[in-house]
C-alpha positions, 0 to 999 in steps of 0.5 A: 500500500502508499504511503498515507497522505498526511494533513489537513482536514476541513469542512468548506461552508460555501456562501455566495455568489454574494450580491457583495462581500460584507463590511465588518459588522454588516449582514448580506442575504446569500441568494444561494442555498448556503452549502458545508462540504468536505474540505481541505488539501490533503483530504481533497488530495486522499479523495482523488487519489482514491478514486483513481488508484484505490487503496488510499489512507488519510492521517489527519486530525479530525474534531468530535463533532458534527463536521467531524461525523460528515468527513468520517462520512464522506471518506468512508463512501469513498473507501479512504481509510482515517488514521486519526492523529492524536488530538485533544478529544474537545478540539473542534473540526476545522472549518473554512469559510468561503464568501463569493461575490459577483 
């Protein structure tokens, strides 16, 4: 087997496309459904891997937490095999958040 791609892990709240970006203390209505999915370089990178050749292992820190239970989701139907890193058991999934605009 390959070596395990080892990093990081997030999950990507997309908003937009944005009418404008916000302005610090400001609100903007996204017009699109506001979407959380999988994320992060080297989970993107397992993924695709994955898909191609099969046989793939991620080593990653991954939270105790609803955004943690939707990655360990997402590799388990792609077959990616999780090698959680050692972690603090209260540390939060990360998450990215992504604002488009026009």
């Amino acid at each position: 087997a390959a070596p395990p791609v080892v990093g990081d892990s997030f999950c990507d709240v997309n908003a937009g496309p944005l009418p404008r970006l916000p302005e610090w203390g400001r609100n903007v209505v996204s017009p699109e459904r506001i979407l959380a999915q999988p994320g992060g370089a080297a989970l993107n990178v397992a993924c695709n891997l994955q898909r191609l050749r099969g046989d793939t292992a991620l080593y990653s820190g991954i939270g105790r937490d609803a955004f943690g239970d939707m990655l360990r989701v997402h590799l388990d139907s792609l077959g990616v095999r999780l090698i959680e890193a050692d972690s603090d058991e209260d540390a939060p999934t990360g998450v990215c958040m992504v604002l488009s605009g026009p």
